[in-house]
Each structure stands twice: as structure tokens, then as C-alpha cells.
N, CA, C and O atoms as a printed pandas DataFrame, in Angstrom:
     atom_number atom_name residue_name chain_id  residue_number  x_coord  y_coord  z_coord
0              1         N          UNK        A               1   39.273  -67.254  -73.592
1              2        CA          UNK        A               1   39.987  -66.055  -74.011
2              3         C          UNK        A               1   39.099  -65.150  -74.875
3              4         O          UNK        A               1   39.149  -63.929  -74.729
4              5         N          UNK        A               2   38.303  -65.715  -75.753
5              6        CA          UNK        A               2   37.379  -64.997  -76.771
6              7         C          UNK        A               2   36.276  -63.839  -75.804
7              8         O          UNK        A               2   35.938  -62.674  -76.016
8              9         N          UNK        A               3   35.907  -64.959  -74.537
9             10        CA          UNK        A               3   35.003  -64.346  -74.025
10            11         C          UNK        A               3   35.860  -62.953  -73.023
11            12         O          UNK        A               3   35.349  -61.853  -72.813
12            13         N          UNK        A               4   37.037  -63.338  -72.606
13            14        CA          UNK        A               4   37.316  -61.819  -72.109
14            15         C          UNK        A               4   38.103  -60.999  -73.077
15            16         O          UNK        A               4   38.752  -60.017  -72.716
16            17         N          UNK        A               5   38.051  -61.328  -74.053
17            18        CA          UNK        A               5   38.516  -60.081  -75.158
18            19         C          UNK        A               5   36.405  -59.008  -75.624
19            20         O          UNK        A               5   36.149  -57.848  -75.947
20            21         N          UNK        A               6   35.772  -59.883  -75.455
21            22        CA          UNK        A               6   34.395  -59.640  -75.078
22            23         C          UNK        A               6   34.239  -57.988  -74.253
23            24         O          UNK        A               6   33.996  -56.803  -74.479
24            25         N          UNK        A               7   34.598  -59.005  -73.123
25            26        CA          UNK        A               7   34.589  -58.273  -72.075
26            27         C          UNK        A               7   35.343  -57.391  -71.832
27            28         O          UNK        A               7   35.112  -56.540  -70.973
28            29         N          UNK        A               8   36.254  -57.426  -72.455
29            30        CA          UNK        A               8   36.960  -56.084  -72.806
30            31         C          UNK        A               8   36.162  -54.892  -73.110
31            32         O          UNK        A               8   35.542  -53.972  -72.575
32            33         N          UNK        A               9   36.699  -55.677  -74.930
33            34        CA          UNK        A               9   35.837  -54.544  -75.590
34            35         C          UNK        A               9   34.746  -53.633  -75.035
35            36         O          UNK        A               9   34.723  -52.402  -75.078
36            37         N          UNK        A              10   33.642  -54.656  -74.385
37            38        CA          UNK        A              10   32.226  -54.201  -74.047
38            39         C          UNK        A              10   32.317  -53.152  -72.627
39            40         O          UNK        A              10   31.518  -52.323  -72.191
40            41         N          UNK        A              11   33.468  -53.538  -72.216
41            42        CA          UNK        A              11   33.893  -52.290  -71.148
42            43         C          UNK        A              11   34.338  -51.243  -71.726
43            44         O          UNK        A              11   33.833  -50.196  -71.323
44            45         N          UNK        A              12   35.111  -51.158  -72.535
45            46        CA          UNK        A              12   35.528  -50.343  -73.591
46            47         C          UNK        A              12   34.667  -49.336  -74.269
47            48         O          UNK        A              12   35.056  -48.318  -74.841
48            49         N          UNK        A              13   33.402  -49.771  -74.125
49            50        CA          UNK        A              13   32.507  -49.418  -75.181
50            51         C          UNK        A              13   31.362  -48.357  -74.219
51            52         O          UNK        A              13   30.808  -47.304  -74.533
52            53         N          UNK        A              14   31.309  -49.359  -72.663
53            54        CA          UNK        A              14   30.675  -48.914  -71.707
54            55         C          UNK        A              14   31.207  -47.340  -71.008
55            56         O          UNK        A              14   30.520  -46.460  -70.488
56            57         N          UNK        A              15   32.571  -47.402  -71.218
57            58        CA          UNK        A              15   33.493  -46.199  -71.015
58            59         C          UNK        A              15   33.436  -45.310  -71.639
59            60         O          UNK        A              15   33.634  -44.243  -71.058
60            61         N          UNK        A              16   33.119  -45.274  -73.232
61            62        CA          UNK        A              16   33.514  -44.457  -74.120
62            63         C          UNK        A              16   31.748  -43.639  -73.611
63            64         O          UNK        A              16   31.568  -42.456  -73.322
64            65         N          UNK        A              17   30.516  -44.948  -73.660
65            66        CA          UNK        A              17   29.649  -44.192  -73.505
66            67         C          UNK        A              17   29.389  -43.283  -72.240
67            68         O          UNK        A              17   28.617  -42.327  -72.320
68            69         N          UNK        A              18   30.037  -43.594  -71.093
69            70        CA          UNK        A              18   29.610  -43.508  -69.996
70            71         C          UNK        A              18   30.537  -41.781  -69.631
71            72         O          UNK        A              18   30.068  -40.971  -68.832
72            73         N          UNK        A              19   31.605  -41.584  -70.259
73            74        CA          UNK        A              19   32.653  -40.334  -70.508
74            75         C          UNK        A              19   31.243  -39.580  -71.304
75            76         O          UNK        A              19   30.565  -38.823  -70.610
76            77         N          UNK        A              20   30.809  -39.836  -72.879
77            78        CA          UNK        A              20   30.244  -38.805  -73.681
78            79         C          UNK        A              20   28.798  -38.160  -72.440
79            80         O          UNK        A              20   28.601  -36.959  -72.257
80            81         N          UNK        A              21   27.991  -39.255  -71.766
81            82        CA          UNK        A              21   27.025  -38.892  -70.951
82            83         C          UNK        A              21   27.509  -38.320  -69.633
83            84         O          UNK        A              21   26.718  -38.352  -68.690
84            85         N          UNK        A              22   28.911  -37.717  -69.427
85            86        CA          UNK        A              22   29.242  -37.173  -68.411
86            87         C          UNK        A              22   29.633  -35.670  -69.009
87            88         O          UNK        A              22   29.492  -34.595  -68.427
88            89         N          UNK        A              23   30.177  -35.914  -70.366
89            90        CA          UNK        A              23   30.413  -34.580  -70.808
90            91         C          UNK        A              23   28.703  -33.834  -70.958
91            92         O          UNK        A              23   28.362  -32.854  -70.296
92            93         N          UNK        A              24   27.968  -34.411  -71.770
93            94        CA          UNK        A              24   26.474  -34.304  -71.759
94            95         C          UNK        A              24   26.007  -33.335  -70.678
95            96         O          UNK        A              24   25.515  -32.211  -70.775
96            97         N          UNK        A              25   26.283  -34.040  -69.693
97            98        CA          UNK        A              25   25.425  -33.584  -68.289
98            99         C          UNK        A              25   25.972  -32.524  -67.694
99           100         O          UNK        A              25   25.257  -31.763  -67.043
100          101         N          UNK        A              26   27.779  -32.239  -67.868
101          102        CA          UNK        A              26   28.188  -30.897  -67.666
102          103         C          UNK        A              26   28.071  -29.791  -68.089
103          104         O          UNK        A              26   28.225  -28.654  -67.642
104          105         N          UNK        A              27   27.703  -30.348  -69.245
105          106        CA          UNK        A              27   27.184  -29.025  -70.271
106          107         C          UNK        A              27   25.766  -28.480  -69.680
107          108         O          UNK        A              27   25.532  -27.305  -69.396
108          109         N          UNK        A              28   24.985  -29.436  -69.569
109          110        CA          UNK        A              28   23.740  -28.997  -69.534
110          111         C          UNK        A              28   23.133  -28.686  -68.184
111          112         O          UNK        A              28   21.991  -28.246  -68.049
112          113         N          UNK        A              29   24.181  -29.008  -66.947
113          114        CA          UNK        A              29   24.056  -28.386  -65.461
114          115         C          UNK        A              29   24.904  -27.157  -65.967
115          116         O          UNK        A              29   24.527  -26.145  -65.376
116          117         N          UNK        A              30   25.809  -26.929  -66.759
117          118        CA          UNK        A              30   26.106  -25.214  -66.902
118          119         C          UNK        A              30   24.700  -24.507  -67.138
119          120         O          UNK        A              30   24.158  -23.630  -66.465
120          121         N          UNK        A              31   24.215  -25.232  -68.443
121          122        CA          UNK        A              31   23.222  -24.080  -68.701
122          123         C          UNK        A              31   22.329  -24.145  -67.590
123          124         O          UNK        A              31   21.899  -23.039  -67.260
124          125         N          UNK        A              32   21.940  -25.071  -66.945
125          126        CA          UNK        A              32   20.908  -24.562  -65.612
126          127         C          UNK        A              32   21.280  -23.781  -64.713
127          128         O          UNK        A              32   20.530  -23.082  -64.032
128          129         N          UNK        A              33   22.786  -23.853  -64.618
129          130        CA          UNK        A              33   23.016  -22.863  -63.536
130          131         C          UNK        A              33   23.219  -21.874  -64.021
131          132         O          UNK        A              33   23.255  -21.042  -63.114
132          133         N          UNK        A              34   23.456  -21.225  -65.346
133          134        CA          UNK        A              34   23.246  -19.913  -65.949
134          135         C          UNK        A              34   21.355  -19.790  -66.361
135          136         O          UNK        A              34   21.082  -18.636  -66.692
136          137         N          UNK        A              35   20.462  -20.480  -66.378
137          138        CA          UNK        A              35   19.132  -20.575  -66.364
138          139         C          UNK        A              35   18.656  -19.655  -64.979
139          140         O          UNK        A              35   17.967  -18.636  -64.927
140          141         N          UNK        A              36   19.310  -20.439  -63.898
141          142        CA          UNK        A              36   18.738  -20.192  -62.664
142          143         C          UNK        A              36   19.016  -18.743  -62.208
143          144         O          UNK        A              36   18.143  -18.126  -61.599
144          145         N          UNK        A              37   20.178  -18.202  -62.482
145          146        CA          UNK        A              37   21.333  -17.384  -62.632
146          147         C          UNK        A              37   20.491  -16.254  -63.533
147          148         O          UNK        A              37   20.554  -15.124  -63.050
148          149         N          UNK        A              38   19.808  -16.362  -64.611
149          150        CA          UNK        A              38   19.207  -15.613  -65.112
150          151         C          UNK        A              38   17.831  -14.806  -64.876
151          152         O          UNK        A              38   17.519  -13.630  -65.060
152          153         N          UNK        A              39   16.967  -16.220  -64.269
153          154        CA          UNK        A              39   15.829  -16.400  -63.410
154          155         C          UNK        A              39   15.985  -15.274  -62.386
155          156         O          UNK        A              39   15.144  -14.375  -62.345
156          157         N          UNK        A              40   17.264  -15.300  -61.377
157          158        CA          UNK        A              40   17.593  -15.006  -60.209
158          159         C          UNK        A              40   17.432  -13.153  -60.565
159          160         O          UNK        A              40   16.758  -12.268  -60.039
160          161         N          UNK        A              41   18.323  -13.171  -61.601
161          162        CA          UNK        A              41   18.838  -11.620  -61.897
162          163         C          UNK        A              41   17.223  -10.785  -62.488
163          164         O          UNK        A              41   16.837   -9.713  -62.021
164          165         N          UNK        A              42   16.534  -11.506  -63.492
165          166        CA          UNK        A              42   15.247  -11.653  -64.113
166          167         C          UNK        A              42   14.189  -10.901  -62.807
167          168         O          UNK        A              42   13.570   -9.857  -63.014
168          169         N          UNK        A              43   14.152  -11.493  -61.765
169          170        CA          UNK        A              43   13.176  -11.622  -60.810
170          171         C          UNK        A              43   13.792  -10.562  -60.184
171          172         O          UNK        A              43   12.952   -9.780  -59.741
172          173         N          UNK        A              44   15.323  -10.112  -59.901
173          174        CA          UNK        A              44   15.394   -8.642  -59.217
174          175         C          UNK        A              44   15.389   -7.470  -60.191
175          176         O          UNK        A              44   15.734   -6.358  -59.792
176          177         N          UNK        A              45   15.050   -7.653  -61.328
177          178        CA          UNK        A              45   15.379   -6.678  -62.121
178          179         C          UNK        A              45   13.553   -5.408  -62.290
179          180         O          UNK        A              45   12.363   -5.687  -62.145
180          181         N          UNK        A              46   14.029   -4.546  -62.520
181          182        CA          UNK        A              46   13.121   -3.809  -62.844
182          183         C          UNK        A              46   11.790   -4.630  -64.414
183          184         O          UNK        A              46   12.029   -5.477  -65.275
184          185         N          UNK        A              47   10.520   -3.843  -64.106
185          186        CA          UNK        A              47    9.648   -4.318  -65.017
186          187         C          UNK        A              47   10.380   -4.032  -66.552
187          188         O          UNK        A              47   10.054   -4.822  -67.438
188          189         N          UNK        A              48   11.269   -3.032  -66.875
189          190        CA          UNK        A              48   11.315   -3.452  -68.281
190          191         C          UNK        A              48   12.385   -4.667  -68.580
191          192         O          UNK        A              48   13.033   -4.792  -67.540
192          193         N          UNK        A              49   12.666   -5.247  -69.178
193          194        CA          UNK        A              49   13.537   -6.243  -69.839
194          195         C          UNK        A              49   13.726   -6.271  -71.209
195          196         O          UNK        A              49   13.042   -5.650  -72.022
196          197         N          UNK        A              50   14.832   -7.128  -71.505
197          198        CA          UNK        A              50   15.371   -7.267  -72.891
198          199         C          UNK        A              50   15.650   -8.258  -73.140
199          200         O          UNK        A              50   16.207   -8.950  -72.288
200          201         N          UNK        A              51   15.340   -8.836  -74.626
201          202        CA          UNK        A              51   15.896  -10.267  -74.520
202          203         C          UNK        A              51   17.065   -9.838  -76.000
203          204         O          UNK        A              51   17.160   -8.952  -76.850
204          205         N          UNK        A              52   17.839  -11.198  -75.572
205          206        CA          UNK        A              52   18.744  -11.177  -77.490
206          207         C          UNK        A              52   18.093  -12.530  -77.811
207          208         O          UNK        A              52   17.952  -13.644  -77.306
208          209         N          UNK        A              53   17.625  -11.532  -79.421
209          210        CA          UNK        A              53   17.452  -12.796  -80.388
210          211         C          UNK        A              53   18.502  -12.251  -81.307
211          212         O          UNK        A              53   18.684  -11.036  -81.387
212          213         N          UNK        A              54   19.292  -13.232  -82.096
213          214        CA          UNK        A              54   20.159  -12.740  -82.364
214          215         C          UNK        A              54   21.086  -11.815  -82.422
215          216         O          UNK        A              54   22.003  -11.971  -81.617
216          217         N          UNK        A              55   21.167  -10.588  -83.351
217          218        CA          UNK        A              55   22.345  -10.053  -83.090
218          219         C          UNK        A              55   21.286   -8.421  -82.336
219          220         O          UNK        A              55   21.712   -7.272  -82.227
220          221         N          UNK        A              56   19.919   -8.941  -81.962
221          222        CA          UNK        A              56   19.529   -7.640  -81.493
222          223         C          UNK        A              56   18.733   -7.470  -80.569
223          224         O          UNK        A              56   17.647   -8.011  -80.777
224          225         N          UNK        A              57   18.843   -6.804  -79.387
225          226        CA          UNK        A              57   18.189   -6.976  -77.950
226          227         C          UNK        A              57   16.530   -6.274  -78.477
227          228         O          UNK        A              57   16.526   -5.241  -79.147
228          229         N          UNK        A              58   15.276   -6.924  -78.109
229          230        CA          UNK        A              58   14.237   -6.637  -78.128
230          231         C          UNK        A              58   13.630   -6.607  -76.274
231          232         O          UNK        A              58   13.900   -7.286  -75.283
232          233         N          UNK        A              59   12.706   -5.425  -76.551
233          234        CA          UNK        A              59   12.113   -5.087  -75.605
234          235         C          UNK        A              59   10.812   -6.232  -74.857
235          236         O          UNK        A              59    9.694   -6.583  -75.235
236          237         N          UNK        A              60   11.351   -6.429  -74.083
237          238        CA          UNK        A              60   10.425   -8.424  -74.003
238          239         C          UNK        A              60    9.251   -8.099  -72.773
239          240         O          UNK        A              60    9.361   -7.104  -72.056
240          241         N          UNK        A              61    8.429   -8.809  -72.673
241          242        CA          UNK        A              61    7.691   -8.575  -71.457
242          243         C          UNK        A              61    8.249   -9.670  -70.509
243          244         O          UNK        A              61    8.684  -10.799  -70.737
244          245         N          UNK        A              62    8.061   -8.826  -69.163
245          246        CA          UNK        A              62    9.356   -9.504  -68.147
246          247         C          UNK        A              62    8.230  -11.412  -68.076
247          248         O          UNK        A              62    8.861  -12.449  -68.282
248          249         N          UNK        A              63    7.093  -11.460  -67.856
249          250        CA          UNK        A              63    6.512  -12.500  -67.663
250          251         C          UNK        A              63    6.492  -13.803  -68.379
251          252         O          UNK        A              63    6.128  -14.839  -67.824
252          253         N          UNK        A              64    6.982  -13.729  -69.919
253          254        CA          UNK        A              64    6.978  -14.310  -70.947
254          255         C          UNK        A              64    8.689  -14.800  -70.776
255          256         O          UNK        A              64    8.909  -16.011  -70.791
256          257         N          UNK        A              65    9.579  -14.072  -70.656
257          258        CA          UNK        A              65   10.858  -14.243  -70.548
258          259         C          UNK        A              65   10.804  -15.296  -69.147
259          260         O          UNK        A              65   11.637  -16.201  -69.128
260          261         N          UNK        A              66    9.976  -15.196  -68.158
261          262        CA          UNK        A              66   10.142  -16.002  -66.586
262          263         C          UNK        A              66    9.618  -17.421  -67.239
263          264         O          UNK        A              66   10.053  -18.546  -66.990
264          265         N          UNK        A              67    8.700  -17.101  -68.025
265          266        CA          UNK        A              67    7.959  -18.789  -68.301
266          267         C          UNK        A              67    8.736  -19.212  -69.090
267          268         O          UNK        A              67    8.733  -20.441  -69.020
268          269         N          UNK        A              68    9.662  -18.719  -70.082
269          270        CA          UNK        A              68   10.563  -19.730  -71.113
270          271         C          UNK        A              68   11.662  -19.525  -70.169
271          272         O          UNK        A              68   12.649  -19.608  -70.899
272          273         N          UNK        A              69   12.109  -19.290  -68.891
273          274        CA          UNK        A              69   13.025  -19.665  -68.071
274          275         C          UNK        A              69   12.971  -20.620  -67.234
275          276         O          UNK        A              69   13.938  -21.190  -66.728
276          277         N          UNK        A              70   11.606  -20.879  -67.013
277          278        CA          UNK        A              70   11.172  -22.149  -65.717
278          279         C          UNK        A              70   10.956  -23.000  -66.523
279          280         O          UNK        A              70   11.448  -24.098  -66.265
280          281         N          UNK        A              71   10.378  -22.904  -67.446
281          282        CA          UNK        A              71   10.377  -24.334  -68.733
282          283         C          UNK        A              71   11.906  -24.817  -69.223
283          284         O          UNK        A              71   12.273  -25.987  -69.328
284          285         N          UNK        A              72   12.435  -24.023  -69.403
285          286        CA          UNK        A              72   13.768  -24.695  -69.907
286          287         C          UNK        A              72   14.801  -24.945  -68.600
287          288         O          UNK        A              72   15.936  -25.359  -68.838
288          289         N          UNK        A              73   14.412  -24.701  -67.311
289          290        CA          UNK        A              73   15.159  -24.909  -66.254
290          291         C          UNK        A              73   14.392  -26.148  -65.990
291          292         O          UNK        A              73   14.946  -26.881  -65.172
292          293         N          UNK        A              74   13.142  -26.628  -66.514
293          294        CA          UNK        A              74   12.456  -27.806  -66.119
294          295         C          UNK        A              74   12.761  -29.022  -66.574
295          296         O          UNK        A              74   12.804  -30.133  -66.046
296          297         N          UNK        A              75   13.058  -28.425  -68.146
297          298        CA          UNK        A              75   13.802  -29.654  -69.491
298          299         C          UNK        A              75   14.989  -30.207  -68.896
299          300         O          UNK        A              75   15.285  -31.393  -68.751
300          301         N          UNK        A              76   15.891  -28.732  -68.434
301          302        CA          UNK        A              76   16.817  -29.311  -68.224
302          303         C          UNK        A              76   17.283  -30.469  -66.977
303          304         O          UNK        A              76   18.091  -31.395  -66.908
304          305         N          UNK        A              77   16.314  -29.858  -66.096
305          306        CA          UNK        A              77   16.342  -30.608  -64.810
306          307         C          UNK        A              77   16.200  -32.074  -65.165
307          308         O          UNK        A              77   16.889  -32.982  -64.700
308          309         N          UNK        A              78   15.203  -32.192  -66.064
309          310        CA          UNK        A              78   14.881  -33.741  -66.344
310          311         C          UNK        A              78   15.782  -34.464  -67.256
311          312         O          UNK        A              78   15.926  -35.684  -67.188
312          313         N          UNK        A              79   16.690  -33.344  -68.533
313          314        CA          UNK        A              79   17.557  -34.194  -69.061
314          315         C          UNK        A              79   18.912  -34.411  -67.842
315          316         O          UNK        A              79   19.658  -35.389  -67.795
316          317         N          UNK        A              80   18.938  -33.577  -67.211
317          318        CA          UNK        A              80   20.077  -34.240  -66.298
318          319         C          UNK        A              80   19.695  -35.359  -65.844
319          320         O          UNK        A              80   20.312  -36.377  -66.157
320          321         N          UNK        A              81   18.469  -35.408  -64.914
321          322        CA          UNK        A              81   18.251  -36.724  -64.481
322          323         C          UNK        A              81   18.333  -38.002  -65.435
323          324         O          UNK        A              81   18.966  -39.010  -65.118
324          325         N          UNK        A              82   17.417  -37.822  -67.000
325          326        CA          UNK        A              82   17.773  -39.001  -67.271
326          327         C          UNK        A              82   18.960  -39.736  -67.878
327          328         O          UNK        A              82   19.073  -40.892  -68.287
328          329         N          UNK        A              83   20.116  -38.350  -67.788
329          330        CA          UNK        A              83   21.758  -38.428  -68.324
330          331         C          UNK        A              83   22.479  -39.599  -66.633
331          332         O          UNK        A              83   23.248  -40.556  -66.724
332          333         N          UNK        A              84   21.985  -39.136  -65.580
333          334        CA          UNK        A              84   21.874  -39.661  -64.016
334          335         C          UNK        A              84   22.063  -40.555  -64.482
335          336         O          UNK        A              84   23.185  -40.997  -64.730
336          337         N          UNK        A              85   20.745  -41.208  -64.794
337          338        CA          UNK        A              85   19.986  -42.967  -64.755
338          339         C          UNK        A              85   20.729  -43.628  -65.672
339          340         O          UNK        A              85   21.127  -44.772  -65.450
340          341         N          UNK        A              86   20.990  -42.981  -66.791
341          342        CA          UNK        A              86   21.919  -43.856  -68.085
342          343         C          UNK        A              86   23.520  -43.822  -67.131
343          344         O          UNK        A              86   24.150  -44.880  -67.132
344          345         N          UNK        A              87   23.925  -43.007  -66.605
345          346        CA          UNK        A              87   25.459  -43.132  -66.252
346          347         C          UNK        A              87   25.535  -44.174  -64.904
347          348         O          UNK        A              87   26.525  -44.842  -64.606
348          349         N          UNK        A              88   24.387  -44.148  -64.247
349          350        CA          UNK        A              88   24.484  -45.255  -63.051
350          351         C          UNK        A              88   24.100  -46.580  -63.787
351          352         O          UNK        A              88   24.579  -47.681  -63.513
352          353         N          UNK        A              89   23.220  -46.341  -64.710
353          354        CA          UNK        A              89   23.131  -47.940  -65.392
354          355         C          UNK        A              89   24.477  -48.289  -66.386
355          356         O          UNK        A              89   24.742  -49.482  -66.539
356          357         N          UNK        A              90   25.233  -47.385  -66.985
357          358        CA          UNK        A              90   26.512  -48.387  -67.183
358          359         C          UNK        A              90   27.285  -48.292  -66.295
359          360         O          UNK        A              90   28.029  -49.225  -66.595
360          361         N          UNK        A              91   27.791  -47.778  -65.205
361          362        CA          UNK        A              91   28.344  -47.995  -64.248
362          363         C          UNK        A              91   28.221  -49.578  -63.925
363          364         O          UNK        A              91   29.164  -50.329  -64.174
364          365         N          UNK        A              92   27.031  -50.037  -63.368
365          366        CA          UNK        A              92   26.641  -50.485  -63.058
366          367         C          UNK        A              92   26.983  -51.972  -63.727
367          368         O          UNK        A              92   27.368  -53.024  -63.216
368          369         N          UNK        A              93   26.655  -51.574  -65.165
369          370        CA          UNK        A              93   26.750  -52.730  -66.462
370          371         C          UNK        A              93   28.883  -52.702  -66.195
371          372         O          UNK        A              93   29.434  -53.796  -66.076
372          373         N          UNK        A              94   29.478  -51.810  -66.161
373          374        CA          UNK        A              94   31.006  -51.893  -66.381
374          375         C          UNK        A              94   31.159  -52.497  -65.043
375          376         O          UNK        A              94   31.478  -53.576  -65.542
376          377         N          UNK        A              95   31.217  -52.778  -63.577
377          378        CA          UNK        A              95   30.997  -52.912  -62.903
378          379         C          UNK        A              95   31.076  -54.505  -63.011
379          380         O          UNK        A              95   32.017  -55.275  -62.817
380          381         N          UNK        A              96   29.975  -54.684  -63.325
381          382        CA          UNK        A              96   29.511  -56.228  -63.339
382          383         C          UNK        A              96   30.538  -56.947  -64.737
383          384         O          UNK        A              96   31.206  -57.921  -64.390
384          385         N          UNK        A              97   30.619  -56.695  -65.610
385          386        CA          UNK        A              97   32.012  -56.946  -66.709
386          387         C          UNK        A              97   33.314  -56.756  -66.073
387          388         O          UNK        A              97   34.354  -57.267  -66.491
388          389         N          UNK        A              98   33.223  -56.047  -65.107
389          390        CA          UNK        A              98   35.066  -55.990  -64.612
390          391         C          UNK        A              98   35.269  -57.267  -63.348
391          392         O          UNK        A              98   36.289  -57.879  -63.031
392          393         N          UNK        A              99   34.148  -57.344  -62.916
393          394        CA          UNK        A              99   34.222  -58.142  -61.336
394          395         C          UNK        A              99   33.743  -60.234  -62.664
395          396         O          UNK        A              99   34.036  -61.374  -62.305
396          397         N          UNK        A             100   33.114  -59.881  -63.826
397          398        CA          UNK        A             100   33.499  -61.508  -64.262
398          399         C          UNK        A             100   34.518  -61.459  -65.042
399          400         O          UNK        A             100   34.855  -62.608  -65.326
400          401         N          UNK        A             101   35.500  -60.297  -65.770
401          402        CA          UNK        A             101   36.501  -60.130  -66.273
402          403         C          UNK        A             101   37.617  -60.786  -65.195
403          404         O          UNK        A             101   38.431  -61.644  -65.538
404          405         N          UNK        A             102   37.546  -60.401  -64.243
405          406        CA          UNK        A             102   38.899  -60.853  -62.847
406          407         C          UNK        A             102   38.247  -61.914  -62.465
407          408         O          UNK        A             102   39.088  -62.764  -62.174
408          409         N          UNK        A             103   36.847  -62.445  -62.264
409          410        CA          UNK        A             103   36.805  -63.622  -61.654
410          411         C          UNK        A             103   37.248  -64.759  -63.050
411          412         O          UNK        A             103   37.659  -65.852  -62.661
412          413         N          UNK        A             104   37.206  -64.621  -64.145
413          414        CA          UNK        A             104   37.272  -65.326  -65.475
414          415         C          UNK        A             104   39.103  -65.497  -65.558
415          416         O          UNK        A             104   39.863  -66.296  -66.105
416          417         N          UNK        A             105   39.257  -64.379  -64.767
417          418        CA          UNK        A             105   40.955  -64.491  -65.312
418          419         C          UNK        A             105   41.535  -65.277  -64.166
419          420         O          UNK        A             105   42.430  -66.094  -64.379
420          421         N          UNK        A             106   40.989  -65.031  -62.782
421          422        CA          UNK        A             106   41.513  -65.733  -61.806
422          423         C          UNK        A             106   41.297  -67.354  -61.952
423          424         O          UNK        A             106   42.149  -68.242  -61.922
424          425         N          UNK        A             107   40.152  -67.428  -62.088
425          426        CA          UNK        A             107   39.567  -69.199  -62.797
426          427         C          UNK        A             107   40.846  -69.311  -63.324
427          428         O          UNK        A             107   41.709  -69.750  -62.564
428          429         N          UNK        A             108   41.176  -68.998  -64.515
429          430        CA          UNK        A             108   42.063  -69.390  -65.500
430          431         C          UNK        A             108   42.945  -69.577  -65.163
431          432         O          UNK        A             108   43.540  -70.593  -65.523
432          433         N          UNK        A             109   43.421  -68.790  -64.391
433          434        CA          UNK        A             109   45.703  -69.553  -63.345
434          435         C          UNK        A             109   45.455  -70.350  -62.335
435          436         O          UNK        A             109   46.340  -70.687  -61.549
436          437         N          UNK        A             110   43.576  -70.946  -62.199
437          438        CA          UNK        A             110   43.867  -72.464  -61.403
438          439         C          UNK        A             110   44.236  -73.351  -62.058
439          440         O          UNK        A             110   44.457  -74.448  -61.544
């Protein structure tokens, strides 16, 4: 019994993490697709541009604005992926706790 109150919990725990790294990754495929989205508009737009730094649009050079757009569309690409790899590895880990959780409980009403 100790050990599937265990196994509970540790599913419990696998869930809570496996929800925060899904919220994580939605957030941060928004901003790529407003990245790309920006990129997109960026690249049809005429040579002058503007950026906001805070509360005030500065006159930017369009080339400098494309490279801190492909760099941070690059970050992001890779934190999604490694948000991916962590959510298939507790999957994976909850998965394997639920299938000896039911085989532990079925044992038990022989």
C-alpha cells in the first residue's frame, strides 16, 4: 500500500510537471509564431523600419532588426524542442507508474 500511495503521489507530481511544460511551450510557440509573423511582415516591408523600445518607436536599420529576429526565432525553436523532450520523457515516466500502479493493484485482489 505504501508503495502505491508512492506511486501516486509521483504521478501526481509527474502531472503537475508535465501541465507547467505544456503551458511553457504554448507560450513560447505564440511568440514564434508572432516572431515569424514579424520576420514575414519585416521582409515585405519597405527599407525604413521602426522598432519599440519601450514607450518609443526608434528608427532601426531593417538588417539588424532581421538578425535579432532569426536569433530569437532560433532560441525559440530550440526551447520548444527541449520543452518536447522533457514532456515525452514524463509522459513516458507517468506512463510506466500508471501501468505498475494497476498491475500492483491487480496483484493485490489475487
Amino acid at each position: 500500500m505504501i508503495n502505491s500511495d508512492k506511486n501516486i503521489q509521483e504521478i501526481q507530481f509527474l502531472e503537475q510537471n508535465l501541465q507547467n511544460i505544456l503551458f511553457q511551450k504554448q507560450a513560447f510557440q505564440i511568440e514564434l509564431s508572432e516572431s515569424k509573423e514579424s520576420l514575414n511582415a519585416l521582409e515585405n516591408s519597405s527599407d525604413e523600419v521602426f522598432k519599440t523600445i519601450g514607450q518609443l518607436m526608434i528608427k532601426y536599420e531593417k538588417s539588424k532588426i532581421k538578425d535579432e529576429l532569426l536569433n530569437k526565432i532560433k532560441i525559440l525553436e530550440l526551447r520548444i524542442k527541449t520543452l518536447e523532450k522533457q514532456e515525452s520523457t514524463f509522459s513516458e515516466k507517468m506512463e510506466k507508474l500508471r501501468d505498475d500502479f494497476l498491475k500492483e493493484k491487480e496483484n493485490s485482489k489475487k
